[in-house]
SERO-4910 file (N, C-alpha, C, O; in steps of 0.05 Angstrom, whole numbers):
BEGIN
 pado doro    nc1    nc2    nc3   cac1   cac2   cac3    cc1    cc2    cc3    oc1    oc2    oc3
  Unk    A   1017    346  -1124   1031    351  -1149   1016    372  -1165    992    374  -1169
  Unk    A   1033    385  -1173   1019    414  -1195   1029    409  -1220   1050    397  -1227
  Unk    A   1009    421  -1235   1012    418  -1259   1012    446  -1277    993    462  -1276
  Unk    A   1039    449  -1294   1048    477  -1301   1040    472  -1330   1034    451  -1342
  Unk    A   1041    494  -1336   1042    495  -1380   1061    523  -1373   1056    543  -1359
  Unk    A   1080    517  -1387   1110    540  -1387   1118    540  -1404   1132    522  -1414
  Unk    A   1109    572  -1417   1120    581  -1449   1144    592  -1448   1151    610  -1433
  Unk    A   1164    578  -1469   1190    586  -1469   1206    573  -1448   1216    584  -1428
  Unk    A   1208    541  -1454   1230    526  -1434   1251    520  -1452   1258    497  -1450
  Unk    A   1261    530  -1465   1289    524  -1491   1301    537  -1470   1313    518  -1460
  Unk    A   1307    558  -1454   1333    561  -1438   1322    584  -1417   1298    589  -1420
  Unk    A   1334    598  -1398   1333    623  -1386   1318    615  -1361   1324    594  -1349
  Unk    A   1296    632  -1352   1283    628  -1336   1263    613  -1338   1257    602  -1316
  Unk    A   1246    607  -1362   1229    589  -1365   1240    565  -1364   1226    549  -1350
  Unk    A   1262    555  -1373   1275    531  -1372   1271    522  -1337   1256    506  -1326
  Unk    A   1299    543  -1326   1302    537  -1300   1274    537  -1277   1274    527  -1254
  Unk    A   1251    549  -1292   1233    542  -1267   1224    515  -1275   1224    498  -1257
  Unk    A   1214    505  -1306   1209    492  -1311   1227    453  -1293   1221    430  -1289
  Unk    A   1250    471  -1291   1260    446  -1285   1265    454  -1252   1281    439  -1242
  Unk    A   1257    470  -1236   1249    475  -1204   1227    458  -1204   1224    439  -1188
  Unk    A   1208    464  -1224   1182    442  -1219   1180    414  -1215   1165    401  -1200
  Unk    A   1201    405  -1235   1208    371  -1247   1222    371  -1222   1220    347  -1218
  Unk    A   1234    381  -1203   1260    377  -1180   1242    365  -1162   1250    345  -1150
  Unk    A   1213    375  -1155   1200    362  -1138   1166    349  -1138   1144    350  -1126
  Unk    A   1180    336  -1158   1163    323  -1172   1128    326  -1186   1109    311  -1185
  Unk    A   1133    357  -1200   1105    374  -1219   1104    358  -1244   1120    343  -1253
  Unk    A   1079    367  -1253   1083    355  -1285   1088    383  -1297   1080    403  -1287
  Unk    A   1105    382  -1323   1109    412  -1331   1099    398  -1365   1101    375  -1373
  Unk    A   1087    424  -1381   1082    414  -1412   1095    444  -1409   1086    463  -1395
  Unk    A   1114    443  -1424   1129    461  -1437   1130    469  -1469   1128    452  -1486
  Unk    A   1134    496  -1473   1136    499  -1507   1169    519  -1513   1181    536  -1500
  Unk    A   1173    509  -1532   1202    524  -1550   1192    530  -1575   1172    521  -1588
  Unk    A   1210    547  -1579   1213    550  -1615   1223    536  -1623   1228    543  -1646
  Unk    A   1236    509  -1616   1247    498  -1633   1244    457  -1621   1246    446  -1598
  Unk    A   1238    446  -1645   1230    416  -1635   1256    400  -1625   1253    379  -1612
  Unk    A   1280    409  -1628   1296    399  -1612   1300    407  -1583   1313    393  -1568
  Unk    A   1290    424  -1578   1281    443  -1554   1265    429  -1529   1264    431  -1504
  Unk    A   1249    409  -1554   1221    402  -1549   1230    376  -1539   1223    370  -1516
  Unk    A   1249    356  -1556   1257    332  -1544   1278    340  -1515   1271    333  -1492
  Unk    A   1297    351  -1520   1314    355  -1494   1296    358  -1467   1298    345  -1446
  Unk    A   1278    379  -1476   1271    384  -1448   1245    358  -1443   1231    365  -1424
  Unk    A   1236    332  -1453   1215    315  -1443   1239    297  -1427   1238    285  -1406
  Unk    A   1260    299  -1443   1278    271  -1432   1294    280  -1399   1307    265  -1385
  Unk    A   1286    305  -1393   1292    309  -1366   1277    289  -1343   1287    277  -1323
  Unk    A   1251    290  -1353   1232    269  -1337   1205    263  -1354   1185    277  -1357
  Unk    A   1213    242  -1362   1200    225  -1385   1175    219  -1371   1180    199  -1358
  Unk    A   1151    226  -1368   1128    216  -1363   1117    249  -1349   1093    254  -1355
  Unk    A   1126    261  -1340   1124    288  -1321   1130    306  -1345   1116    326  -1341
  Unk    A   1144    309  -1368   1159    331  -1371   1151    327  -1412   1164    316  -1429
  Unk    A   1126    341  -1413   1124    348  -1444   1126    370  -1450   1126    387  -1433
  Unk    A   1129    376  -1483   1135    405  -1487   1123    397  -1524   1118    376  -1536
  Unk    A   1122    420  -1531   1115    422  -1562   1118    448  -1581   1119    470  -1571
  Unk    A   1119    445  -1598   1127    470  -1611   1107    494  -1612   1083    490  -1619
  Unk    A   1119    525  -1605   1105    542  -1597   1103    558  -1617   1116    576  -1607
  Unk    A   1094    573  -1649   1097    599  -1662   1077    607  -1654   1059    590  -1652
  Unk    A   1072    630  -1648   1059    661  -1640   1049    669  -1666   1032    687  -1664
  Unk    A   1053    662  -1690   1052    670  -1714   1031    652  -1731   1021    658  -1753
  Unk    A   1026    629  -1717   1007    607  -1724    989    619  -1716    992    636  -1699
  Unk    A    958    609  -1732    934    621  -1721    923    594  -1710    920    571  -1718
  Unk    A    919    610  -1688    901    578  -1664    917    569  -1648    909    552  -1633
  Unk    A    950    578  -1647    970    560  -1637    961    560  -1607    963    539  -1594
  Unk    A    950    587  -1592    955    578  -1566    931    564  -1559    933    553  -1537
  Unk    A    906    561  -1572    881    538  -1564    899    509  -1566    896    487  -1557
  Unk    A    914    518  -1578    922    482  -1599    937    468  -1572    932    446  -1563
  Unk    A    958    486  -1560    977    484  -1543    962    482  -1516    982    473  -1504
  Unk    A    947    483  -1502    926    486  -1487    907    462  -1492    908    446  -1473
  Unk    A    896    457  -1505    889    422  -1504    906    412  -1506    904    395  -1489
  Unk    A    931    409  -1519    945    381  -1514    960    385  -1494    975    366  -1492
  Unk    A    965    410  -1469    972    401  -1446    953    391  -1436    956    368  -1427
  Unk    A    927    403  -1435    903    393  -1425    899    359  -1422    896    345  -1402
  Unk    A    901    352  -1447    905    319  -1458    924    305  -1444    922    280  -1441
  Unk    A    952    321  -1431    968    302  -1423    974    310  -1390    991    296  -1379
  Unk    A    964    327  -1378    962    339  -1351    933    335  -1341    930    338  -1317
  Unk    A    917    330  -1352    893    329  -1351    881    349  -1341    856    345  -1340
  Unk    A    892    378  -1327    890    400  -1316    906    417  -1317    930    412  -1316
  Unk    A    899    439  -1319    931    468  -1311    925    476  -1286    907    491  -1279
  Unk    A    942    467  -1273    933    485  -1250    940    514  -1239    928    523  -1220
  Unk    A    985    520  -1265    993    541  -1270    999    555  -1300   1020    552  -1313
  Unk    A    984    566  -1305   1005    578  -1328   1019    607  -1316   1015    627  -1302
  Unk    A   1037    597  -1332   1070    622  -1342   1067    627  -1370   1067    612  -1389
  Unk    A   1063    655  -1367   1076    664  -1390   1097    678  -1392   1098    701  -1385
  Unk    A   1118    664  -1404   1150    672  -1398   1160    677  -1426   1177    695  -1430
  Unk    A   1147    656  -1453   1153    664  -1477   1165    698  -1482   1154    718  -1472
  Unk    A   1188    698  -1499   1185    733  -1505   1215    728  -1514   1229    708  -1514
  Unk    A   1218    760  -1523   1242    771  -1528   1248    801  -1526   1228    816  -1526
  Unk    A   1273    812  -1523   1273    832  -1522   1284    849  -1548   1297    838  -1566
  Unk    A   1279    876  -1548   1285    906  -1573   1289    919  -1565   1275    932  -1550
  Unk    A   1316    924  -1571   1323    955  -1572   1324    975  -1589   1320    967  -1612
  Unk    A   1327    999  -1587   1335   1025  -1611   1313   1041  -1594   1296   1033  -1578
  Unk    A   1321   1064  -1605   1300   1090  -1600   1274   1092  -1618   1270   1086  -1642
  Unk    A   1266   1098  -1608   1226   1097  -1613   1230   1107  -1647   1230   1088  -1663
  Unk    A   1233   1126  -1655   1253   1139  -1683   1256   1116  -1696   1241   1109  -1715
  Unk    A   1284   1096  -1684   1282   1082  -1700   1267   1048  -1706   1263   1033  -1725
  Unk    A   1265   1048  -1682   1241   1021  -1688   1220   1024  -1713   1204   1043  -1712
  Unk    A   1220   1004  -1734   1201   1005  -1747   1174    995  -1740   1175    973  -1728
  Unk    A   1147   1004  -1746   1134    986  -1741   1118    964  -1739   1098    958  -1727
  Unk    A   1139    952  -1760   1135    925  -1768   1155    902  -1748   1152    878  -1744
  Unk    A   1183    926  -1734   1187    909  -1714   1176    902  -1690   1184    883  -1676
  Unk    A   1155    921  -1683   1141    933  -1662   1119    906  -1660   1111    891  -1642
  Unk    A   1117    908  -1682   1082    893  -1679   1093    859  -1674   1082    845  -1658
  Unk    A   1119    849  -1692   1124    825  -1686   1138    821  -1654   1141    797  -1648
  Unk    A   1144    835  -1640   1141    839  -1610   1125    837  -1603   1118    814  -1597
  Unk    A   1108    862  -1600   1081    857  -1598   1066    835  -1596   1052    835  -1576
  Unk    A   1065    813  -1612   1055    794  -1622   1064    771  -1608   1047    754  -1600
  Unk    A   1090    768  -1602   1099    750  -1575   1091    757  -1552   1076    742  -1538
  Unk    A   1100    783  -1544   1110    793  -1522   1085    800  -1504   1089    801  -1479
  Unk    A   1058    804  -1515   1035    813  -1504   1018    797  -1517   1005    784  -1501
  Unk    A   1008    790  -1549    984    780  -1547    986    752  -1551    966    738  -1546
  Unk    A   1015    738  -1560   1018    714  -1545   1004    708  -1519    987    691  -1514
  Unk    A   1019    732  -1498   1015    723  -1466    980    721  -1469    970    699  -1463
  Unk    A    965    739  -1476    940    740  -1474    920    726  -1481    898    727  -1469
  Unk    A    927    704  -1512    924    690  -1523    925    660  -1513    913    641  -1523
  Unk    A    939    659  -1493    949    637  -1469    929    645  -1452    911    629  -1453
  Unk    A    924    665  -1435    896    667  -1417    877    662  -1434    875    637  -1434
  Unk    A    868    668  -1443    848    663  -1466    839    640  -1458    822    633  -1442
  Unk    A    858    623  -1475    857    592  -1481    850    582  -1451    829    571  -1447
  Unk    A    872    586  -1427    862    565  -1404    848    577  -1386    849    568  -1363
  Unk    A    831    603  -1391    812    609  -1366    780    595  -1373    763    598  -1355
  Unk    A    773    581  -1399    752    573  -1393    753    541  -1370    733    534  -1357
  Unk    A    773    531  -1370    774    509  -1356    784    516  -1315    784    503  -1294
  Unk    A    790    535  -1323    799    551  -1297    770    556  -1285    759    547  -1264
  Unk    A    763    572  -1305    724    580  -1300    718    557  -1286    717    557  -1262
  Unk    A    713    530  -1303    702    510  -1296    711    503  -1267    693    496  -1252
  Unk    A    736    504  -1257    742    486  -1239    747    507  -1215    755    496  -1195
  Unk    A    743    538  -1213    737    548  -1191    765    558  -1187    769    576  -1171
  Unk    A    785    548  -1200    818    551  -1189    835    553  -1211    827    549  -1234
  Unk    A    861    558  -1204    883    560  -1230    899    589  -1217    895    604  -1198
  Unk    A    918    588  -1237    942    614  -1223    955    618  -1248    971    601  -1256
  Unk    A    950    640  -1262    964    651  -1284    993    668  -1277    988    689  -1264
  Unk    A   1008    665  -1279   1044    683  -1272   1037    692  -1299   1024    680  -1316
  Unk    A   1051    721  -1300   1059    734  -1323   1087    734  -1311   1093    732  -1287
  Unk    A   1102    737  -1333   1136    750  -1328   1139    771  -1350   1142    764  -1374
  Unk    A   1137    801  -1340   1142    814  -1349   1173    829  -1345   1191    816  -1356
  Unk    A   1182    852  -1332   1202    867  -1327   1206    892  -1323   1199    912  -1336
  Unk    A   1222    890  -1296   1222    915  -1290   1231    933  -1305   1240    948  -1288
  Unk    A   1238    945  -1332   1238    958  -1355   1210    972  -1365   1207    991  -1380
  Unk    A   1182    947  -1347   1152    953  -1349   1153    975  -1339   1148    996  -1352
  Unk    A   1161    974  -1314   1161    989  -1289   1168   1013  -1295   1152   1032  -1298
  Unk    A   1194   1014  -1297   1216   1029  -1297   1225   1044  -1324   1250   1046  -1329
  Unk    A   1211   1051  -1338   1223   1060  -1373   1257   1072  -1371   1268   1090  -1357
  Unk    A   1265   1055  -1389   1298   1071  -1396   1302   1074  -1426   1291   1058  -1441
  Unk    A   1318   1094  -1437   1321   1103  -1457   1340   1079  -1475   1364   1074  -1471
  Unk    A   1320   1067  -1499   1341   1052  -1521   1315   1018  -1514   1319    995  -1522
  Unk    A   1296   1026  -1500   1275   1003  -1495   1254    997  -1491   1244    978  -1478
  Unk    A   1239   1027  -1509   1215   1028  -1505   1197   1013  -1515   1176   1010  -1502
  Unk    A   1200   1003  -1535   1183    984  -1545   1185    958  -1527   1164    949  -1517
  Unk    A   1205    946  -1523   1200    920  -1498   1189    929  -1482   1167    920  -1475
  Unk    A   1201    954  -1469   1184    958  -1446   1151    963  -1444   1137    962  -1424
  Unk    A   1147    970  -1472   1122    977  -1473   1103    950  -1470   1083    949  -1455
  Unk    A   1111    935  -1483   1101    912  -1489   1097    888  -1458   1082    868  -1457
  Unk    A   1114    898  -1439   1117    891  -1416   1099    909  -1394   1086    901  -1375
  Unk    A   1101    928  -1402   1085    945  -1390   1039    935  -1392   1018    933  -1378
  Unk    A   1048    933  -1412   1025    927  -1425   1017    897  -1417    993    894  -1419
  Unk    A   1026    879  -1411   1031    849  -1396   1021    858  -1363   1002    846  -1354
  Unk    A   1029    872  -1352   1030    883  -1324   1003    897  -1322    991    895  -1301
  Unk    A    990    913  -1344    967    929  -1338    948    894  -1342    930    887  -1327
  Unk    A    956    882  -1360    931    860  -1363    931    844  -1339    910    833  -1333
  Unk    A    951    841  -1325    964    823  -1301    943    832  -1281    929    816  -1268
  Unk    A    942    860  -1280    934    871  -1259    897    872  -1260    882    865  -1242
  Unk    A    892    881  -1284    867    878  -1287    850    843  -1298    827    836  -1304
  Unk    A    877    828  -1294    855    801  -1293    847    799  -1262    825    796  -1251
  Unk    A    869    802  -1253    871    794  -1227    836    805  -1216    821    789  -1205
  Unk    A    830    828  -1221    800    834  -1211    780    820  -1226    758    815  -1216
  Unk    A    785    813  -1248    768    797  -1262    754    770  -1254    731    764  -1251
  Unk    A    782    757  -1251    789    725  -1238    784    725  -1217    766    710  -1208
  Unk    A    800    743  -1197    795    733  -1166    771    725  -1151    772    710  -1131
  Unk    A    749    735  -1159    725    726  -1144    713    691  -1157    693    678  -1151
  Unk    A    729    686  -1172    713    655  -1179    746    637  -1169    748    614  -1178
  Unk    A    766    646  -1155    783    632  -1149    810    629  -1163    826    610  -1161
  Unk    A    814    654  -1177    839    639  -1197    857    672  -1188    849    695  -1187
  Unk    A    887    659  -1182    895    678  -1184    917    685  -1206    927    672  -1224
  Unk    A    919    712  -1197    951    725  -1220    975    734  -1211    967    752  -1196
  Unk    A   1000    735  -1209   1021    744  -1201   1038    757  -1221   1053    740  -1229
  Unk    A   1043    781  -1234   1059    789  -1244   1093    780  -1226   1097    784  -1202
  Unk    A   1112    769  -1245   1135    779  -1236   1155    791  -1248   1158    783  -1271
  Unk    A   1171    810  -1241   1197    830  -1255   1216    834  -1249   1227    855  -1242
  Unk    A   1224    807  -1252   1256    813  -1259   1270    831  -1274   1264    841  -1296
  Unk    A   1296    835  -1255   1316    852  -1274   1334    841  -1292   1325    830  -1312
  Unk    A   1356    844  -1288   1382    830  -1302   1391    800  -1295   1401    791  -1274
  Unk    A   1387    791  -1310   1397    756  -1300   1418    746  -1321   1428    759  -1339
  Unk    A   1423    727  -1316   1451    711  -1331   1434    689  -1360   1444    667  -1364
  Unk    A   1410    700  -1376   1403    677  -1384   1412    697  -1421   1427    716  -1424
  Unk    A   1400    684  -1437   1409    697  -1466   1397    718  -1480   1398    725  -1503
  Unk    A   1379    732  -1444   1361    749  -1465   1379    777  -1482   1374    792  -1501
  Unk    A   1404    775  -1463   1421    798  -1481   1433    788  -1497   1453    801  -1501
  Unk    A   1432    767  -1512   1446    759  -1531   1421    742  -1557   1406    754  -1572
  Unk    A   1425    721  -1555   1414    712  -1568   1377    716  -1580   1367    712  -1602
  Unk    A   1365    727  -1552   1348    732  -1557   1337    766  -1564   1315    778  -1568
  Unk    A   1361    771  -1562   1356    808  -1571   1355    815  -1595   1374    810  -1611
  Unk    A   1337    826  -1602   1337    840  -1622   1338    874  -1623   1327    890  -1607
  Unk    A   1356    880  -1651   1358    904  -1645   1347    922  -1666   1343    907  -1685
  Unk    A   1339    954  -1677   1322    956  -1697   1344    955  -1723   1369    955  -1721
  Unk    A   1337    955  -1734   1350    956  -1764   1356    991  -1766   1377    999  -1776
  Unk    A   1344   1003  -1760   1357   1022  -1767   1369   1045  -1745   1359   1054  -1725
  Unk    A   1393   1050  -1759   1412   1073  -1735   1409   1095  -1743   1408   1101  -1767
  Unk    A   1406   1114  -1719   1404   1141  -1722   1432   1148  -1709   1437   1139  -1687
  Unk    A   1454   1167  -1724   1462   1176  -1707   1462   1198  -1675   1479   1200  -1657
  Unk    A   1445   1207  -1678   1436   1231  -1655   1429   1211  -1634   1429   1222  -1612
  Unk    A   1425   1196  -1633   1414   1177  -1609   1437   1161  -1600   1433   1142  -1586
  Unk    A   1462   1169  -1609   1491   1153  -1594   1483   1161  -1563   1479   1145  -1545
  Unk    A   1480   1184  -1560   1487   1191  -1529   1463   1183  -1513   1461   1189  -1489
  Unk    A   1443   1170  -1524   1417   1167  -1503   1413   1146  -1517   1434   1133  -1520
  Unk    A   1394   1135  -1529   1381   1109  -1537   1391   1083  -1540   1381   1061  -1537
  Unk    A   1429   1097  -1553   1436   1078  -1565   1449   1060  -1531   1456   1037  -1534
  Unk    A   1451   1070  -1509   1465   1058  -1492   1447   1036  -1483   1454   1023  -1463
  Unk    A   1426   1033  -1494   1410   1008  -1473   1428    983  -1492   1431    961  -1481
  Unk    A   1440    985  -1518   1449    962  -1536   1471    959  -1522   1476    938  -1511
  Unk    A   1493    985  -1518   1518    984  -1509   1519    969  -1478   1535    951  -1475
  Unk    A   1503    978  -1456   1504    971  -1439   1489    945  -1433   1493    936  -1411
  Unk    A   1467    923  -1457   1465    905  -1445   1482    884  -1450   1486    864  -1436
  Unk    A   1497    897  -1483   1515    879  -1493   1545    875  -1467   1557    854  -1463
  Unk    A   1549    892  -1458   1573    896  -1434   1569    877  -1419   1588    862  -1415
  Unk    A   1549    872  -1407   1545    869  -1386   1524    832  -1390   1513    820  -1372
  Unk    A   1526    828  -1409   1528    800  -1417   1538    782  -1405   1561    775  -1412
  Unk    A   1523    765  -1382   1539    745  -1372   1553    755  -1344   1570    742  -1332
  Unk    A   1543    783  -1337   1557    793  -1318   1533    797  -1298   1535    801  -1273
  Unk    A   1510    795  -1312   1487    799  -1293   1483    790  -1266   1491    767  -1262
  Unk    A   1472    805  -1245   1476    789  -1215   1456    768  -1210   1460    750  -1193
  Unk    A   1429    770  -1226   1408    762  -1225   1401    727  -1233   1387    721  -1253
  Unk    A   1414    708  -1213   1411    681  -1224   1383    669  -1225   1367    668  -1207
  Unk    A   1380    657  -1255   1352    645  -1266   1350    624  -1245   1328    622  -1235
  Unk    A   1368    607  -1238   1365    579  -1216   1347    586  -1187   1329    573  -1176
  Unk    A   1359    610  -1180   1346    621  -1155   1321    640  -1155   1307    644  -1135
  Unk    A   1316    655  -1190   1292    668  -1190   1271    647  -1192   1248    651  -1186
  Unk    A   1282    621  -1200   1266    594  -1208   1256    592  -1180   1234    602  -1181
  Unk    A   1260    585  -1160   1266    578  -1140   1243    603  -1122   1222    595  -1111
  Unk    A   1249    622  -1123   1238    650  -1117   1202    647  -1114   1187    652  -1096
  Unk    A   1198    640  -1138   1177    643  -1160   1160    620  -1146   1138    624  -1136
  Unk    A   1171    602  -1146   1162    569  -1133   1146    579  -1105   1122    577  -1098
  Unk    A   1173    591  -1094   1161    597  -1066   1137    604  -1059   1119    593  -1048
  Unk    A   1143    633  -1073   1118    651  -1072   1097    641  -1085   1077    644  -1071
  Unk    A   1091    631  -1105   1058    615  -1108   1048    593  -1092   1026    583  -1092
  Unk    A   1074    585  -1074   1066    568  -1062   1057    573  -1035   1045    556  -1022
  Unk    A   1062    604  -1024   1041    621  -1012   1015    620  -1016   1001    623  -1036
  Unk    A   1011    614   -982    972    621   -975    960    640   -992    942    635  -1008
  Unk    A    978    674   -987    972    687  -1012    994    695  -1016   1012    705  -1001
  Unk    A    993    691  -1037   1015    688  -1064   1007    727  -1075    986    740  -1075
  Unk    A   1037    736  -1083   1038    762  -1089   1027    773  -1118   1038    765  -1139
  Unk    A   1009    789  -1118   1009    801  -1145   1025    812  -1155   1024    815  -1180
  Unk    A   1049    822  -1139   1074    838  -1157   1095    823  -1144   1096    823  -1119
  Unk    A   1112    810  -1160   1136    798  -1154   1158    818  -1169   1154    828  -1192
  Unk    A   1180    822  -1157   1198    840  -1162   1218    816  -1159   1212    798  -1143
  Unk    A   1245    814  -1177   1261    800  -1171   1286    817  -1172   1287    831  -1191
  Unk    A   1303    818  -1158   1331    831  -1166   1329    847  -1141   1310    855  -1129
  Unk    A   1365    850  -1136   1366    886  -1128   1358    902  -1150   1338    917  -1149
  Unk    A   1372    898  -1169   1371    921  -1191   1332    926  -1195   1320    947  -1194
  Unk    A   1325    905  -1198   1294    910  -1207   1275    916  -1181   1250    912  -1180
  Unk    A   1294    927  -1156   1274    939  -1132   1285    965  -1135   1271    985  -1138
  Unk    A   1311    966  -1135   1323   1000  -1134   1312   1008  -1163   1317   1032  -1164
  Unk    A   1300   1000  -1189   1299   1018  -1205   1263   1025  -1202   1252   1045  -1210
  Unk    A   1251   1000  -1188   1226   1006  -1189   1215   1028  -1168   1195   1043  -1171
  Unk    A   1235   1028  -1141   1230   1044  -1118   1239   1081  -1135   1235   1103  -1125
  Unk    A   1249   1074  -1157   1260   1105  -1164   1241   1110  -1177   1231   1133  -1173
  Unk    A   1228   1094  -1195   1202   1112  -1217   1182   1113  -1194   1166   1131  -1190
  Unk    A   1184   1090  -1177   1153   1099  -1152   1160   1127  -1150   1145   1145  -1157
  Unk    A   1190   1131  -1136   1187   1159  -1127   1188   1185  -1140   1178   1206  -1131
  Unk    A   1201   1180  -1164   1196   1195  -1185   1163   1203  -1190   1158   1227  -1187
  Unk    A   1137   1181  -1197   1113   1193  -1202   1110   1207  -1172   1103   1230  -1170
  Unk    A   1117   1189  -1148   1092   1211  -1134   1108   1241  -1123   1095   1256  -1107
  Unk    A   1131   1246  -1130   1144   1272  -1139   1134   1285  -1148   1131   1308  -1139
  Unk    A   1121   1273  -1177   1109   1291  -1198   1073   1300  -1187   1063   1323  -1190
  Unk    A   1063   1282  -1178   1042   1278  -1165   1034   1303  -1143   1016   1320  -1148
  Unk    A   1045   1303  -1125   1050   1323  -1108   1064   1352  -1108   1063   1368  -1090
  Unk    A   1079   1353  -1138   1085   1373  -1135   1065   1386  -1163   1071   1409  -1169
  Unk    A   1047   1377  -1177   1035   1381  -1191   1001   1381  -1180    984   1385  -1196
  Unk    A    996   1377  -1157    966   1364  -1153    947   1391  -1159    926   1391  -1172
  Unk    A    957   1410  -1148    947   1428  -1163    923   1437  -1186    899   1440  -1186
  Unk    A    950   1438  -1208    938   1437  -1228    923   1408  -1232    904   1410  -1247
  Unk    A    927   1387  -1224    902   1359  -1224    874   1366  -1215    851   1363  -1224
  Unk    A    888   1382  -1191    857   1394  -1179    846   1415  -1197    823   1411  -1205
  Unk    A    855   1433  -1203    838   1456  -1221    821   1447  -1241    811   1462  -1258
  Unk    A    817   1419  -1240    800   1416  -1276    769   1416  -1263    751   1411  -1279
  Unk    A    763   1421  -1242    734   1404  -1233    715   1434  -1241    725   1456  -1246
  Unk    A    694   1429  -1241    672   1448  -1247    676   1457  -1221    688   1446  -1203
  Unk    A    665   1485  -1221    667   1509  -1204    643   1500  -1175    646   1506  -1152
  Unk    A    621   1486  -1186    602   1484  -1169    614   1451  -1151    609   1443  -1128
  Unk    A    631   1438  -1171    641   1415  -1152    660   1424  -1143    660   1414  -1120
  Unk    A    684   1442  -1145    700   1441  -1134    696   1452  -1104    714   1450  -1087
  Unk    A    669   1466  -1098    664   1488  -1076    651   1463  -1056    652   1466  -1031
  Unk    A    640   1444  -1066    620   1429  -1050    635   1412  -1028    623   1398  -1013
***
């Protein structure tokens, strides 16, 4: 039996893995924004299945959240950080007061959560941190830079715990999903307050096209749930989880896009070295 702490089980993919876990019999302590959030999801499996209220905005919340799974799992053996939301508008117009309250979920939440459960991880030699970031990390598109940034930024920490942690036993798996069927284009989107017109033909389409396409996504949360399970439940378990078509064909295009740029620039990369290193 494993024991999860999974931020953001009110609905989407945190929900659905959360309840992949409870399917075969894990303990999950889950958190929502909201305490009705908090009852629905214990009464799935009453003894296996706690949850408590999560703000990002409280100081201490994720120590706080972190002992009392601690208290009632008596171990983590996974954390997820799945909590988040997404922003759109063009960089122009994001303010940066919307920036930073992103920010503030989207990255130092997640980090704030390692924080809290790697001293007991320390202790016990083991543990497996998931980030869920997005391939939007990966992949930058115009009208999402700030989520993406913020995801991006989740993925560089993903990657550099992983060297951190790995030699005392604990691992990390980034995963990045694309488009899925859960509310992040709706209910959980936020968009900036302010419109520029000049940015109709470029920025503004990441709003137009996620609002379209609402509910039309190919990407099911039940089976990325499912996905996710698998793969940590690998001998070795992946540092980069990609989920989607969409989130392999957009990540295989920026791969090929940098090492495009790479090779057809190396060049000038090479010209910076001192004259006596470059000859040696």
């Amino acid at each position: 039996m494993t024991n999860w702490l999974i931020t953001g089980i009110g609905g989407g993919l945190g929900r659905a893995l959360a309840q992949a876990a409870l399917a075969r019999g894990d303990r999950v302590f889950g958190t929502s924004r909201a305490e009705e959030g908090c009852a629905a999801f214990e009464a799935l499996a009453p003894g296996r299945a706690f949850a408590e209220v999560l703000d990002f905005a409280e100081k201490g919340a994720p120590a706080r959240i972190v002992a009392a799974a601690q208290a009632k799992l008596g171990s983590i053996d996974r954390l997820v950080n799945n909590a988040g939301f997404g922003l759109v508008g063009a960089i122009e117009e994001v303010s940066l007061a919307e920036a930073r309250a992103l920010f503030d979920v989207n990255l130092f939440g997640a980090v704030a959560m390692i924080q809290a459960v790697l001293p007991a991880m320390r202790a016990r030699r083991a543990g497996h941190i998931v980030n869920i970031t997005s391939v939007s990390g990966l992949a930058p598109w115009a009208g999402t830079a700030i989520y993406g940034a913020s995801k991006y930024a989740l993925e560089c920490i993903g990657q550099t715990l992983a060297q951190e942690v790995g030699p005392m036993g604990i691992r990390v798996t980034n995963v990045a999903p694309g488009g899925m069927r859960t509310g992040f284009a709706g209910p959980s989107l936020n968009v900036a307050a302010r419109e520029i017109p000049d940015y109709a033909g470029t920025a503004h389409f990441a709003k137009r096209s996620l609002g379209e396409g609402q509910g039309k996504e190919k990407g099911d949360p039940v089976r990325a749930a499912a996905a996710i399970v698998a793969a940590l439940d690998e001998t070795q378990p992946p540092m980069h989880l990609l989920l989607g078509e969409d989130a392999l064909h957009y990540a295989e295009g920026q791969t090929d896009l940098l090492r495009g740029e790479m090779e057809r620039w190396q060049d000038y990369s090479r010209s910076i070295a001192f004259p006596d290193v470059a000859d040696a």
